[in-house]
N, C-alpha and C positions, 0 to 999 in steps of 0.2 A: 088399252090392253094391259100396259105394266100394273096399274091401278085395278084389274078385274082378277089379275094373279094374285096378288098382295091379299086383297077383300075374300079370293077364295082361301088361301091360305090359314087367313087369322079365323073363318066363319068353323073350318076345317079344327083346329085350335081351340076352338072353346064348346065346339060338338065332344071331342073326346076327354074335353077337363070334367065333365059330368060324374064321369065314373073315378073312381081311386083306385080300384080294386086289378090287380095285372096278374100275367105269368111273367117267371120269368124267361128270358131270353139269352141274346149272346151278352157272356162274359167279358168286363172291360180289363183288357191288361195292357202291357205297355206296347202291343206291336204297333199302336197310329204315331209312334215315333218313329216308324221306319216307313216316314211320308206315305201314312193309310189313315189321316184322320177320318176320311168317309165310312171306316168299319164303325165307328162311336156316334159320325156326327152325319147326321141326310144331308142336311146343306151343304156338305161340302162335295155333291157329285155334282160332276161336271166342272167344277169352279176353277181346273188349272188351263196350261196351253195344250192340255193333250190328253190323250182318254189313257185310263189307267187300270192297266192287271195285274193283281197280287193276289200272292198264295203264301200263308203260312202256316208253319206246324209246330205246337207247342207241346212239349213233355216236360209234364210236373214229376217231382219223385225221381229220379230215375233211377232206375236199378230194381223199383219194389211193381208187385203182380197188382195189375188191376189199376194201379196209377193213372190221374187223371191228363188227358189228352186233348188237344183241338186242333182242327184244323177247319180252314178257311178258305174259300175264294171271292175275291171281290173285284168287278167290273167296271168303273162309272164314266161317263164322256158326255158331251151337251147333244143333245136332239137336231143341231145341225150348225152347218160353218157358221152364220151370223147368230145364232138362237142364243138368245140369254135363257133357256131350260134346259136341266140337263135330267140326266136318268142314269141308274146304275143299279147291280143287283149282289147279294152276297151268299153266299153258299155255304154252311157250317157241318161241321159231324164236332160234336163236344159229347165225349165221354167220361164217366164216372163208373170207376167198379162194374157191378152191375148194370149201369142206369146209363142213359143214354138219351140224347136229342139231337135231329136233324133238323135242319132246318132251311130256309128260302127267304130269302128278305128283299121285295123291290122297293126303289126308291123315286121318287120324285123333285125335280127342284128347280127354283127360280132366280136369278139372280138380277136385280137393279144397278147398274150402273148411276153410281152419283154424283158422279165429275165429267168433263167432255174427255177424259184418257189421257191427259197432261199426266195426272196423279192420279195411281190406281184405287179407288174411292169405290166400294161396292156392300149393299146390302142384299144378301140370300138368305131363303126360306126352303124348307125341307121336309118333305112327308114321306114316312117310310111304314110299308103293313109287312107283317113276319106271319107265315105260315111254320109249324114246330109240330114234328114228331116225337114222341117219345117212347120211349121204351125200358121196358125193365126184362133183362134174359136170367130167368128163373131155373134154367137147366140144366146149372152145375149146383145147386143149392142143393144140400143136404141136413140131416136131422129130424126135420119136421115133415111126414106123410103129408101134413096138410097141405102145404105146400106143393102146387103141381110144379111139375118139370115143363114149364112153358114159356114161351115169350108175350108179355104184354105188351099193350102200349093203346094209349091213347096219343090226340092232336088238340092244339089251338093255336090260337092266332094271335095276335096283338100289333102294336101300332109306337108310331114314335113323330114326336113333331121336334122342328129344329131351325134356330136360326144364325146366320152368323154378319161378321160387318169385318171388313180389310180396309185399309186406311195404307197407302204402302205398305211397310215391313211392318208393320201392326197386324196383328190377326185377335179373332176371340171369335166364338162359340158359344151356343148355349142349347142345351138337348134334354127334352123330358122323354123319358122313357117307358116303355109299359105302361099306354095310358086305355089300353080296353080291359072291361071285365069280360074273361071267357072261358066256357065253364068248367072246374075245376078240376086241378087232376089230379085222377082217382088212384094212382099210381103211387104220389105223396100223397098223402090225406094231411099231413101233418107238414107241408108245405105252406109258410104264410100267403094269403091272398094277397095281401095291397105287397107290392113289389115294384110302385115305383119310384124310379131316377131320374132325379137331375145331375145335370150334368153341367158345368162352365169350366170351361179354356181356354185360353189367352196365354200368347205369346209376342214376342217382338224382334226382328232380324235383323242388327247392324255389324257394320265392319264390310259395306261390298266391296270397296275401296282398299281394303287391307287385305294383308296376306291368307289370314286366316277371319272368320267370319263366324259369329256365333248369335246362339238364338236360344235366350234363356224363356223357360214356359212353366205353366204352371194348368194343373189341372184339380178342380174339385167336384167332388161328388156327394149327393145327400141322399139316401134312401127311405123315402117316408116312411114304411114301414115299422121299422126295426129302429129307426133314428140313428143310423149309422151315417156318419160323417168322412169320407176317405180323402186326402190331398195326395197330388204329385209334385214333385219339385223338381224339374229340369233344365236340363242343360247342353245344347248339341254346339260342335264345331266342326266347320270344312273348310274341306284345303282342294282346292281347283289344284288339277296338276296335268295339262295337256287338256284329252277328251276324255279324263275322270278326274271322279271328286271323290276324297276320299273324308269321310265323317265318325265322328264319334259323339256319343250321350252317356248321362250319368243320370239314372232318376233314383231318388228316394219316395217312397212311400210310406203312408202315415196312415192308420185308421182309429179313429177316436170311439168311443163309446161301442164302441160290436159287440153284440150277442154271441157270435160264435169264436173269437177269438180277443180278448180285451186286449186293445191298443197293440196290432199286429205291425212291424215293419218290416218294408224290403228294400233293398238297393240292388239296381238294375243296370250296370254297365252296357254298351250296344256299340259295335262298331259295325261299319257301313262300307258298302261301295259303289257309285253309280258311274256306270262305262256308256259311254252312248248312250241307246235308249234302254238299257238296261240297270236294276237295280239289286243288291243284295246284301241280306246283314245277319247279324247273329247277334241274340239278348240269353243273358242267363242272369239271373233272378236268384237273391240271397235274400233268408229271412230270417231277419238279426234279433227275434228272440232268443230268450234264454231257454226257452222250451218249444222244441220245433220235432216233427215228425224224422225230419232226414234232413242231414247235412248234403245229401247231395243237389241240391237245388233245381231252379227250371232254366232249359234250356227250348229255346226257341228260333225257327229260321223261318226269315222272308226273304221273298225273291219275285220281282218286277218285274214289267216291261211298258213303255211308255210308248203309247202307240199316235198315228198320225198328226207328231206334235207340226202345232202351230207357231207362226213367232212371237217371241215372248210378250206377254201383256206389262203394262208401266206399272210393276210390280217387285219387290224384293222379296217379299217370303218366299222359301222353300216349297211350301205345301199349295203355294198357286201355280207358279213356275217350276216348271225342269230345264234344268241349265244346260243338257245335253240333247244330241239330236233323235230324230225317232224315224219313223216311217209311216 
């Protein structure tokens, strides 16, 4: 049965390598540091001791009209108490000015256990299909008669394949993004087709033993399209103190070669809280060019809850375990 999962997976994987050609979809920013890598990666639903729901909402700009906006909800938990598959689903509203995309994204995933649970030793696979609305609200536009006063919008769909491997406090990932062609929208004309991402992340969790405990990560991204190249460079620490943990992160951002903005940087401060089965954090995002729209940067919040957690799996990462209780 493990072997017919695996063989569907990969058959699954090189049906959708066929095409190059994507929309795009959800926007990667730093919120899977605030223990949501399943927003970025499929394989990671289901993969901890407890099913997980998060909501976050991001505001770019702040202060200026029309600024862009997101918000999220994401779901994932395993298919049942013994079942190595899990499933999860995520829910988007991402706004621009005018323009606009909703959006639905289920997931699927399998995870291989490859030790007898001395050492937590595991390979997962992950298939996720995005159904996307869009919209463009044309009814405050003024100057041009041509122009009706209306709301547009077309939809499509796309796909994401993803795998990952945990070794104890080891983690990595790896996510291809926007891998269907579907047909174009008419909304952007002037929107590139091929729009897909890879995606790889790897991190590692030591110090359980010490007072404070940290878990340095790193994430890269490659856009075939455009040839744009984007790193993360992070850094989280917690402090266990009773029935909370109290964390913080520092990311920088780096993007090489971009067409829309040449070699852009950000630093993302993040501090955290998780109380019981409860999670919550705040990120605000600076961008250390010399030439930037608004000093007032982005600000963002997520807020969890960690439901029917199970006991802990022989595991140290963060992102598989929660260290606190649930229901």
């Amino acid at each position: 049965m493990k072997l017919m999962h695996y063989i569907f997976c990969l058959l699954i994987f090189l049906l959708f390598s066929i095409k190059s050609n994507s929309q795009e979809t959800l926007p990667i920013y730093q919120d899977y540091l605030s223990d949501n890598l399943y927003l970025v990666h499929p394989s990671a639903a289901g993969i901890g001791n407890s099913s997980k729901l998060r909501f976050t909402a991001r505001q770019q700009w702040a202060g200026m009209l029309n600024a862009p906006a997101l918000q999220t909800m994401s779901f994932h938990t395993r298919l049942g108490e013994d079942s190595n598959a899990g499933y999860g689903f995520v829910l988007f509203n991402d706004k621009n000015g005018f323009h606009s995309q909703k959006g639905l994204q289920g997931s699927y995933s399998y995870h291989l256990p490859m030790s007898n649970g001395a050492v937590f030793n595991q390979l997962s696979f992950g298939l996720a299909f995005t159904f996307v609305q869009n919209q463009s609200d044309q009814r405050s536009f003024t100057g041009d008669r041509a122009i009706a006063a209306i709301i547009e919008s077309t939809s499509y769909y796309n796909a994401d394949f993803s795998m990952a491997y945990h070794l104890s406090g080891f983690s990595s990932y790896f996510t291809i993004k926007n891998l269907l062609l579907t047909a174009k929208n008419n909304l952007n004309v002037q929107e590139p087709l091929d729009l897909r991402n890879y995606v790889f992340s790897t991190g590692y969790y030591f110090g359980e033993d010490l007072a404070v405990q940290f878990e340095p990560s790193v994430m890269f991204q490659f856009r075939e399209g455009i040839g744009e190249r984007i790193a993360d460079f992070n850094v989280k620490a917690y402090k266990n103190i009773s029935k909370s943990q109290l964390w913080a992160a520092l990311s920088y951002r780096r993007s090489f070669d971009s067409n829309a903005i040449e070699n852009s940087q950000f630093i993302s401060p993040i501090v955290g809280l998780n109380y019981e089965n409860l999670m919550f954090s705040y990120t605000y995002t600076n961008q250390m060019n010399e030439t930037v729209l608004t000093t007032s940067g982005f600000h963002q919040i997520s807020v969890g809850v960690n439901l029917w957690t199970k006991e802990p799996r022989a595991a140290a990462c963060p992102n598989i375990n929660s260290s606190f209780g649930g229901f």
